[in-house]
C-alpha positions in Angstrom: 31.4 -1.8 -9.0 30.8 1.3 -10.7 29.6 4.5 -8.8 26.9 4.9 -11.0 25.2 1.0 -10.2 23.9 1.0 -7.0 23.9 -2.2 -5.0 20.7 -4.5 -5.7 19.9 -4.9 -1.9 20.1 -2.2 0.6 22.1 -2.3 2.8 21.3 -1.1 6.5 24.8 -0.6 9.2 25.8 -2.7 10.9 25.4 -1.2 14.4 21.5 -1.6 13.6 19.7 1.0 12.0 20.7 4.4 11.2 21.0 7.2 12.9 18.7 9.3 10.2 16.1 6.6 10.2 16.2 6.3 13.8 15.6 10.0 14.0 13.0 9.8 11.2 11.0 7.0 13.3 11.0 9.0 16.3 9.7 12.2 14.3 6.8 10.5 13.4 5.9 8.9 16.6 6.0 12.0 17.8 2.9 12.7 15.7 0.5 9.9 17.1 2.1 10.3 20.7 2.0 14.0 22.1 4.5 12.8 25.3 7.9 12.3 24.4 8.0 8.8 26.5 5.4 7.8 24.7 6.7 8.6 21.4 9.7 7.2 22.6 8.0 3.5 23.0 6.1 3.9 20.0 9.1 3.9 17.8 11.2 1.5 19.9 8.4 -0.6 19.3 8.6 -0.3 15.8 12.7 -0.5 15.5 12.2 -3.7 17.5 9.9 -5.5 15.9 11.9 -5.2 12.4 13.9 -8.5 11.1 15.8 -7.3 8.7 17.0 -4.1 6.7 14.2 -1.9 5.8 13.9 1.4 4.0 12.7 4.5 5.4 9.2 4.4 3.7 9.1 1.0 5.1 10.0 2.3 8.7 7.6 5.2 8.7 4.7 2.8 7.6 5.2 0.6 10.1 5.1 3.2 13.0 1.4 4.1 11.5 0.3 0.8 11.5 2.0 -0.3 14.8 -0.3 3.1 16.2 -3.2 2.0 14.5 -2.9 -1.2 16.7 -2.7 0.3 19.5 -6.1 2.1 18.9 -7.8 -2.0 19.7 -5.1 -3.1 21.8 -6.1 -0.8 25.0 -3.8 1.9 24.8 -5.6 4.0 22.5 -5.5 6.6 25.3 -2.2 7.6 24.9 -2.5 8.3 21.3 -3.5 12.1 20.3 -6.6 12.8 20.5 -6.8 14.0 16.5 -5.2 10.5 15.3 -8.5 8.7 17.6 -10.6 10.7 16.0 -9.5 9.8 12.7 -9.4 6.6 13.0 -12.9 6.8 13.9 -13.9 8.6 10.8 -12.2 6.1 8.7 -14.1 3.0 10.4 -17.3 5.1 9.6 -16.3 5.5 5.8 -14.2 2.0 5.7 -15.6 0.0 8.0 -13.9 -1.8 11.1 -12.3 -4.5 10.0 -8.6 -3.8 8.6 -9.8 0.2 8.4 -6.5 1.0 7.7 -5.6 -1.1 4.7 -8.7 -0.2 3.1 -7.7 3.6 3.5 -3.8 3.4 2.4 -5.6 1.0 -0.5 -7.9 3.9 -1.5 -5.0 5.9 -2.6 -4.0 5.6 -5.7 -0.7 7.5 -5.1 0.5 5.3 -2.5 0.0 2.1 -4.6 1.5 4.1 -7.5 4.5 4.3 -4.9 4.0 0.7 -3.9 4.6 -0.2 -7.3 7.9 1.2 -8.0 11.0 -0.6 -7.3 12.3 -0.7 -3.6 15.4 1.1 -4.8 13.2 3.0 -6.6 11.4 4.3 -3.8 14.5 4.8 -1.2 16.0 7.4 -4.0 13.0 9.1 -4.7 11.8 9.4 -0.7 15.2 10.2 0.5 15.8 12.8 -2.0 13.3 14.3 -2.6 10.4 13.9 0.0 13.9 14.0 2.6 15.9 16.3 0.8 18.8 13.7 2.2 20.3 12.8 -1.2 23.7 12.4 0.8 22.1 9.9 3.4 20.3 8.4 0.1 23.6 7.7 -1.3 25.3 6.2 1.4 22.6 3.8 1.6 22.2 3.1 -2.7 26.1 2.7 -2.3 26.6 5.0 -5.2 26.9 8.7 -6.1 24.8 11.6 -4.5 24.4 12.8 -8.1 22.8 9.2 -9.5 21.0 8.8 -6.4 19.5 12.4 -7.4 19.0 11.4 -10.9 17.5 7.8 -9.7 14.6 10.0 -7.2 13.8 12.0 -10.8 13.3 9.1 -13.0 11.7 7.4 -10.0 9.5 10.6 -10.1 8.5 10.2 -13.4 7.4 6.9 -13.2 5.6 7.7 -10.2 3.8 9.6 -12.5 3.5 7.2 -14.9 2.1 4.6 -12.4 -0.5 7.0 -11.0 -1.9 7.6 -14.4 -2.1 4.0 -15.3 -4.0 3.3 -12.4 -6.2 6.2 -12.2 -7.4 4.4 -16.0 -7.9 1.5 -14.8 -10.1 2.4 -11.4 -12.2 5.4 -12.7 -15.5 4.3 -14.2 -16.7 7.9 -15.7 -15.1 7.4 -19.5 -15.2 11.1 -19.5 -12.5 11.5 -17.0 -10.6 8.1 -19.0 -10.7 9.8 -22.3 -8.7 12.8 -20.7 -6.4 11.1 -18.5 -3.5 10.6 -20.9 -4.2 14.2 -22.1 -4.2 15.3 -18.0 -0.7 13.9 -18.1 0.7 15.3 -21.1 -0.3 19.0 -19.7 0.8 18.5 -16.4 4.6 17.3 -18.0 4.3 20.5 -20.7 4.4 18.0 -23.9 0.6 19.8 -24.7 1.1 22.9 -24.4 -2.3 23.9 -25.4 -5.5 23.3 -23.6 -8.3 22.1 -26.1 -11.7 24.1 -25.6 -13.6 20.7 -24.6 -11.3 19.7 -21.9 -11.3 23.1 -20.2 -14.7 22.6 -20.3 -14.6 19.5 -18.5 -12.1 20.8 -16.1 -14.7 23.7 -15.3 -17.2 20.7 -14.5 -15.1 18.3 -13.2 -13.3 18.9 -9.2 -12.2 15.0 -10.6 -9.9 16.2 -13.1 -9.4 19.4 -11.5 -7.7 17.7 -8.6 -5.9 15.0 -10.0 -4.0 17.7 -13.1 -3.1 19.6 -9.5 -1.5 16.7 -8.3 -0.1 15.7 -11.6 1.3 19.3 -12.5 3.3 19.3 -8.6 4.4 15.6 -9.3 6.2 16.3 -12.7 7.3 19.9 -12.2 6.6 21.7 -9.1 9.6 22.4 -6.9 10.9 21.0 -3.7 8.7 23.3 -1.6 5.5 22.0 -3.0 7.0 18.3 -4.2 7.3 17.5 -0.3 3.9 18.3 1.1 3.0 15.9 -1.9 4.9 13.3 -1.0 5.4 13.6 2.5 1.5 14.1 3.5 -0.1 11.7 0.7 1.8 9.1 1.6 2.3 8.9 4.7 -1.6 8.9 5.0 -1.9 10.6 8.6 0.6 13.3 10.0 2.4 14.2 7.5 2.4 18.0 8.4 3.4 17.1 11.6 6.4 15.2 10.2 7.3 17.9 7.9 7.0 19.9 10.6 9.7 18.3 12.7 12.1 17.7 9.8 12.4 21.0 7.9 14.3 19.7 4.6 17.8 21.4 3.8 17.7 25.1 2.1 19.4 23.3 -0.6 17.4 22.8 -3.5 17.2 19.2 -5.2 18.5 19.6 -9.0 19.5 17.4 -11.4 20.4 19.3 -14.4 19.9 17.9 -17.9 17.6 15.7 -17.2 14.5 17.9 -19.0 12.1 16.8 -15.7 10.5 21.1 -15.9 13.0 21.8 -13.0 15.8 24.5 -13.1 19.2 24.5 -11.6 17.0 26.9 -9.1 14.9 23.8 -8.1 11.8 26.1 -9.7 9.2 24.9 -12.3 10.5 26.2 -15.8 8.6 29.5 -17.1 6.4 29.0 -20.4 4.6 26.0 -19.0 1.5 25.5 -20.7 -1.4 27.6 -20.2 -4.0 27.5 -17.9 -7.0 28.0 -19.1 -10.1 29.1 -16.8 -10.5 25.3 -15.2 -7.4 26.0 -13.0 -10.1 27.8 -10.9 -11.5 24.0 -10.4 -7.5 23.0 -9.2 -7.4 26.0 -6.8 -11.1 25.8 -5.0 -9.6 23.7 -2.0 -7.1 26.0 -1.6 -7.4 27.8 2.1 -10.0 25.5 3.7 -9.2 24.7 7.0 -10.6 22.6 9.6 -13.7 20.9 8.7 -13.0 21.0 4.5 -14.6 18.4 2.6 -11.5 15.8 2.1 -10.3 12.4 2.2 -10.3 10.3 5.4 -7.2 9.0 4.1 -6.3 11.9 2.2 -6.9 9.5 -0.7 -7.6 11.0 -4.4 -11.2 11.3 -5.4 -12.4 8.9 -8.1 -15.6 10.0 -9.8 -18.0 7.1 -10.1 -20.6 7.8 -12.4 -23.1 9.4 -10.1 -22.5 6.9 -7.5 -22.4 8.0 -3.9 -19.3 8.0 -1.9 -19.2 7.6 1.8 -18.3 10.0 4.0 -15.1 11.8 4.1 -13.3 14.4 6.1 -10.5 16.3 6.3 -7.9 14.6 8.4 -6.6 16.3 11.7 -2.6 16.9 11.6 -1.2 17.8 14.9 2.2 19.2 15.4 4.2 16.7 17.9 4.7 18.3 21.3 8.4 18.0 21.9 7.9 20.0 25.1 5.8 18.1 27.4 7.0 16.6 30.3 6.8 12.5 30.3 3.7 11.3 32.5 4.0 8.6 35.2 1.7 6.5 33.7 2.5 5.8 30.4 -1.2 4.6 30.1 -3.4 7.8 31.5 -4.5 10.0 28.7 -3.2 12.1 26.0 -3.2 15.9 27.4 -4.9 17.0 23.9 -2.5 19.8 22.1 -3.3 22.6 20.3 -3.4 20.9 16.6 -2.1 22.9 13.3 -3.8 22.2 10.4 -2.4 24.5 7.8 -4.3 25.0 4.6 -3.8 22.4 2.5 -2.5 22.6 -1.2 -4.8 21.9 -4.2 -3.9 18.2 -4.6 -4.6 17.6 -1.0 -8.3 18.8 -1.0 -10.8 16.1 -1.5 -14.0 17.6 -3.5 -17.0 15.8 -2.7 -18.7 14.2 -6.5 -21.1 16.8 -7.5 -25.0 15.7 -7.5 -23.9 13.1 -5.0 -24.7 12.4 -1.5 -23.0 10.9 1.1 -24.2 7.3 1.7 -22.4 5.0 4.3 -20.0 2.3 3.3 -21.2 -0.9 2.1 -20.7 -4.4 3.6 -20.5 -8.2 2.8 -21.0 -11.2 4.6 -17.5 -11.8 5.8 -16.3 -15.4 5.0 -15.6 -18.1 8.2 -12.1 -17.1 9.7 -10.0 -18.5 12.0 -11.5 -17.5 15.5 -8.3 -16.2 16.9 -8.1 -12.7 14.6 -8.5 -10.0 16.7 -10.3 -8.0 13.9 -14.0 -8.4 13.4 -14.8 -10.7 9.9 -16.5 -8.2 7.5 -15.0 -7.3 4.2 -16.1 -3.8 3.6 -16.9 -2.2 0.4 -15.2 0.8 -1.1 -17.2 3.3 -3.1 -14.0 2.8 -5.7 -15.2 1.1 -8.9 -13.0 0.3 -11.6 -13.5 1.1 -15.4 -11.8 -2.0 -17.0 -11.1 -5.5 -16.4 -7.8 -6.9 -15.7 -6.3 -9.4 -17.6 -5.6 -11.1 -14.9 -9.8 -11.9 -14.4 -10.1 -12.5 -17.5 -10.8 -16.3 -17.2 -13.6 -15.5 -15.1 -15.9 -14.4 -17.3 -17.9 -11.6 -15.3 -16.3 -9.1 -16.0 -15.3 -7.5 -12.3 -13.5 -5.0 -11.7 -10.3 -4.8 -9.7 -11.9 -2.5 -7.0 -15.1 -3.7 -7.3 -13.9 -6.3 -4.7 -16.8 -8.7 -5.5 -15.9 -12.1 -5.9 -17.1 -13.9 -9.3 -19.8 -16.2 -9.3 -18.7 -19.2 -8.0 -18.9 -22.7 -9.5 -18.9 -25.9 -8.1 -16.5 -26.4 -5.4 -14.2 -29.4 -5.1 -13.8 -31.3 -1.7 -11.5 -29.4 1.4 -9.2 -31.9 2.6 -8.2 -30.2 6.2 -5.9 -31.1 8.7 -7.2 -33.2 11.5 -9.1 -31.3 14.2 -6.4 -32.5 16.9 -3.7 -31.4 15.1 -1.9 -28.7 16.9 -1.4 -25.5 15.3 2.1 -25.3 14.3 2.6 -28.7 13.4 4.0 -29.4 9.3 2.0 -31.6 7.7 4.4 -32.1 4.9 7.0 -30.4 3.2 5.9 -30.0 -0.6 7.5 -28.2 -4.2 4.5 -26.0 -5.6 4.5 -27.5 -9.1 2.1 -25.9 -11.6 -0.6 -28.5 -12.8 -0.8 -26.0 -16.0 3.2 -26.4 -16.6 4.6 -29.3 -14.9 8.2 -27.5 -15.0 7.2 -24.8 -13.5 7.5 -24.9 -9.4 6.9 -21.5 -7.1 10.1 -20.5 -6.0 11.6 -17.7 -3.4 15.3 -16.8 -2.8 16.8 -17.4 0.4 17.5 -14.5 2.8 15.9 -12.7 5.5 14.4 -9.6 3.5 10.7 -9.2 3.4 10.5 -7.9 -0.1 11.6 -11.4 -1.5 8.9 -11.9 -3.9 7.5 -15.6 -5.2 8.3 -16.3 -8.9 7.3 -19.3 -11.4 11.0 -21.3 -11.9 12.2 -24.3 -14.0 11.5 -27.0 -11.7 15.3 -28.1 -10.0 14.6 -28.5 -6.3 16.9 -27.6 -3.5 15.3 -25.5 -0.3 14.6 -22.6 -2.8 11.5 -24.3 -4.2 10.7 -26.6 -0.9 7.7 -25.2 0.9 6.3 -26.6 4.5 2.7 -26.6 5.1 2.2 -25.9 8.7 -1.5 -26.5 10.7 -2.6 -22.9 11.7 -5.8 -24.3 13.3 -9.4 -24.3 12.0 -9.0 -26.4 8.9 -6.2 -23.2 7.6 -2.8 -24.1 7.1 0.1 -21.2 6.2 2.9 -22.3 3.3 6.5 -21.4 4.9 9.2 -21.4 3.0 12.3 -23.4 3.8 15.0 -21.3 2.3 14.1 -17.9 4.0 11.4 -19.0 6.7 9.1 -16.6 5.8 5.5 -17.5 4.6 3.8 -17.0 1.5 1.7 -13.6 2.0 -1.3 -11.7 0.4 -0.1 -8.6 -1.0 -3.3 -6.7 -1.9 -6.6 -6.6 -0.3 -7.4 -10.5 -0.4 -9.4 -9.9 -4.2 -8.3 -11.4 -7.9 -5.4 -9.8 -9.2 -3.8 -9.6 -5.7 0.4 -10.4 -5.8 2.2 -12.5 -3.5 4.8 -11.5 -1.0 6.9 -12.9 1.4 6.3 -12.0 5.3 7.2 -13.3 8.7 5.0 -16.5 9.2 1.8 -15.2 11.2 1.4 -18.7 12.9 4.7 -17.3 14.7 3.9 -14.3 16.0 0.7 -15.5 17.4 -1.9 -12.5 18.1 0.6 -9.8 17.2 0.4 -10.7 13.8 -0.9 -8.0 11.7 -2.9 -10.2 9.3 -3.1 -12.9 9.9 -5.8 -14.1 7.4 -3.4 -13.0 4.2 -1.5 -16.5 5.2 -4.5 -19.0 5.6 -4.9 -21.3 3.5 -7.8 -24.1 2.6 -6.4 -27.0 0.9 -8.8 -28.1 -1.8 -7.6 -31.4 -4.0 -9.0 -33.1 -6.7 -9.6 -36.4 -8.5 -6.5 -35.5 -11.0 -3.9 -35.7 -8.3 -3.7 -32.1 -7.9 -4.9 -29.5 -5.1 -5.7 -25.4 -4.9 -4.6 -22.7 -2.4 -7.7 -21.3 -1.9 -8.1 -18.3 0.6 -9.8 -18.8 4.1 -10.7 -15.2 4.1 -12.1 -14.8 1.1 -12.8 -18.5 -0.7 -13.5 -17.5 -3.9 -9.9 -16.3 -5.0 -6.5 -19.1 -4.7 -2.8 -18.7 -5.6 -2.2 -19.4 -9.1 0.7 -18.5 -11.6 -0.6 -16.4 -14.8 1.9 -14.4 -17.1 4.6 -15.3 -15.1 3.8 -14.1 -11.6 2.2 -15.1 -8.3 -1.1 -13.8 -7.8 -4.5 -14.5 -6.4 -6.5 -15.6 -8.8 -10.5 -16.9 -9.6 -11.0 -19.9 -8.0 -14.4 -20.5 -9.4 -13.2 -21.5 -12.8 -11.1 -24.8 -11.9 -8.7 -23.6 -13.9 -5.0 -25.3 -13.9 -3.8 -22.3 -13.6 -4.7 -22.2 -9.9 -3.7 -26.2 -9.4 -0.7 -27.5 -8.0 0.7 -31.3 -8.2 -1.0 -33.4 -5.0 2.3 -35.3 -3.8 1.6 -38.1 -1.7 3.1 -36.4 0.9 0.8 -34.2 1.5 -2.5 -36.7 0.5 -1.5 -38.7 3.2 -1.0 -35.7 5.8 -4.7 -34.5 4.7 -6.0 -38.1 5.4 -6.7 -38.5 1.5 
């Protein structure tokens, strides 16, 4: 193998994890846990509950959302005292049920990251939100140079990926028509400002902001790339991380490659000018405390004069690495002295101007199974999107991605559940998911333990690959685990059309510690034509379907065949059909 073609799947030692990620996981525990022995089970916690090779991103999320569960679970006490109050002001913007996948789903960075490949993301964390490019090759299996020159073109997509979706969820067509134009300044391609969009910048904190975070993103240097990277998406305590893992003196460079960076690791001189709305990209500079900002430290998204709920500037501590473990590693945090240095342009929040503050919508949650430990309402984001996705197209309503509100719903076909005395747990049947809409066409995963082992549409040839179980998870829900790699067929998104499938550790396993649950219940729906729908406990108006080529959560108000599957009698007997 070539130096320059990194291995497809990363690779993690073999004496567990690594001593650099086992270091980075214990950094930022440290930020949610001010004692070091409670920092100390945070991230054990964490490394513990992993089953497989995971990347550092992947690692550091989980410690926020294994602390986040903590806040319900009764030990919300010995978390600091800025993290609880937070978390509070996020369940007041976001609501209470899953507060904090609403807030990581409100930034549009972080599902810009999310989006990029996993290799992708390693290079471009490691290196350059890390400065580790050494540690980054070790564990691409290739050169530190391409593992540099992989976190730059991962950097520019990033970019890319940002500006796609800040399109596709901004509803003022203002702030559209000058998004490709934002970029194109930002990378130096448009050198020139034109008089009407300085104008608009003037207007605009909107535009203002997101140019600030676009110019750092495509050519600011490694001292202001990594509050970019390391605070945004990390969501919470990313100052505190930093703090605790000062980066190298050695600047990232990767010469050649025409990114605006210098062998110097400095933005090139003769960028384009800034007119008078860099003012706007400057006003949050040197707010402390108390700044009007994200609750998840999110980007704003103007909405055409509609409100947007409440948002404040998140607290950052600094982990205490010098207090003394307590006794009781349940009595309360002894609240430290927080630092909360003034942030940079791009992580200052403005609040829409003519607006004010209204608190966040709610819907009637749909029935769920009973034993969630999260309350059942689907809260409401003050997001809304500009343009449809193709993916809704067959709908015919028009809704927009973060709109989140389901379609009108036709007629709905009969739910053929399993028996009320069926224990949970039990398989029903063991099934191939063939598409109604292309007979030849069956849902297929790859064996192997890794999480990011996505569902794709395949020719139809059997075998354990395509060979799925459908296992009673109580209350008329069943999961869909797959025989090949034992992991069950998971909700990526935020349970609304468009949503991708995943792979995850079967729920129905891990009983109440399951983080959600409610991604992995199904309602099995069949009809007269030998053929049945996936439909979504949680939210019964979208079902897995296959539609240009992938696995996603689709309409399920249509009837289309693209959300049908082939009814074997298997299964029609198991449902009591």
């Amino acid at each position: 193998m070539s130096e320059h073609t990194p291995q497809q799947v990363l690779r993690t030692p073999d004496a567990g994890f690594a001593a650099e990620d086992v270091a980075a996981v214990h950094a930022y525990a440290s930020a949610f846990c001010g004692r070091p022995a409670t920092a100390a089970d945070l991230a054990t916690a964490v490394l513990t509950a992993q089953q497989g090779p995971a990347t550092r991103p992947a690692l550091l999320a989980d410690v926020r959302r294994t602390a986040f569960g903590w806040l319900r679970d009764g030990r919300s006490a010995v978390l600091r005292p800025g993290f609880r109050d937070w978390a509070q002001r996020a369940g007041e913007s976001f609501g209470t049920t899953d507060t904090l996948r609403h807030v990581e789903h409100d930034s549009l960075l972080l599902r810009a990251f999310g989006e990029l490949a996993e290799q992708s993301r390693a290079a471009l964390w490691l290196c350059q939100a890390e400065a580790e490019p050494a540690f980054a090759a070790r564990v691409l299996n290739t050169s530190e140079e391409f593992a540099e020159s992989m976190a730059e073109a991962a950097r520019a997509r990033l970019a890319d990926t940002f500006l796609r979706l800040r399109a596709e969820h901004t509803t003022d067509a203002r702030c559209v028509h000058y998004g490709g134009m934002l970029g194109a300044i930002a990378r130096g391609t448009h050198r020139e400002t034109p008089p009407d969009l300085e104008r608009h910048l003037e207007s605009c904190e909107f535009c203002a902001h997101d140019i600030a975070l676009l110019r750092t993103l495509t050519s600011g240097d490694a001292a202001e790339l990594r509050p970019l990277l390391v605070d945004r998406l990390l969501v919470w305590g990313g100052p505190a991380y930093r703090s605790a893992r000062p980066p190298t003196p050695t600047p990232l460079t990767v010469p050649g490659l025409g990114l605006g960076r210098t062998d110097g690791g400095h933005a090139k001189p003769g960028g384009p000018r800034m007119g008078s709305w860099a003012k706007a990209a400057l006003r949050g500079r040197g707010k402390g405390k108390g700044s009007a900002g994200s609750a998840s430290g999110a980007e704003p998204r103007p909405t055409s004069g509609t409100a947007q709920p409440p948002r404040t500037e998140p607290e950052q501590p600094v982990p205490d690495t010098t207090a003394s473990p307590s006794p009781s590693p349940t009595a309360p945090e002894t609240p430290t002295a927080p630092t909360t240095p003034a942030p940079p342009a791009f992580l200052t929040t403005p609040t829409p101007p003519g607006t004010t503050p209204t608190p966040p919508r709610t819907t009637t949650p749909a029935p769920r199974r009973p034993v969630l430990p999260l309350a059942a309402a689907v809260v409401v984001t003050a997001v809304a999107s500009a343009v449809t996705l193709n993916l809704l197209s067959d709908t015919g309503t028009g809704t927009a991605v973060d709109s989140y509100g389901p379609p009108p719903s036709a007629s709905r076909p009969s739910s053929a559940a399993p028996s009320p005395t069926t224990a949970p747990g039990t398989v029903l049947a063991t099934v191939a998911l063939k598409s109604a809409a292309d007979p030849g066409s069956c849902v297929t995963a790859t064996p192997g333990s890794s999480p990011d082992n996505a569902p794709v549409p395949a020719a139809c040839a059997g075998g354990a690959t395509q060979q799925w179980r459908v296992v009673a998870v109580g209350q008329g829900a069943v999961d869909l685990q797959h025989v090949a790699s034992t992991f069950c067929l998971d909700i990526a998104g935020y349970r609304a059309p468009g949503d991708p499938m995943q792979m995850r550790p079967c729920a129905y396993q891990q009983g109440d510690s399951a983080p959600y649950p409610e991604d992995q219940a199904f309602v099995v729906e069949t009809h007269r034509d030998k053929t049945f729908t996936l439909v979504c406990q949680d939210n019964p108006d979208i079902a897995v379907g296959i539609r240009d080529g992938e696995i996603r959560m689709l309409s399920a108000g249509t009837g289309s065949k693209a959300i049908r599957f082939a009814l074997d009698d298997a299964l029609s007997e198991a449902l009591g059909n």
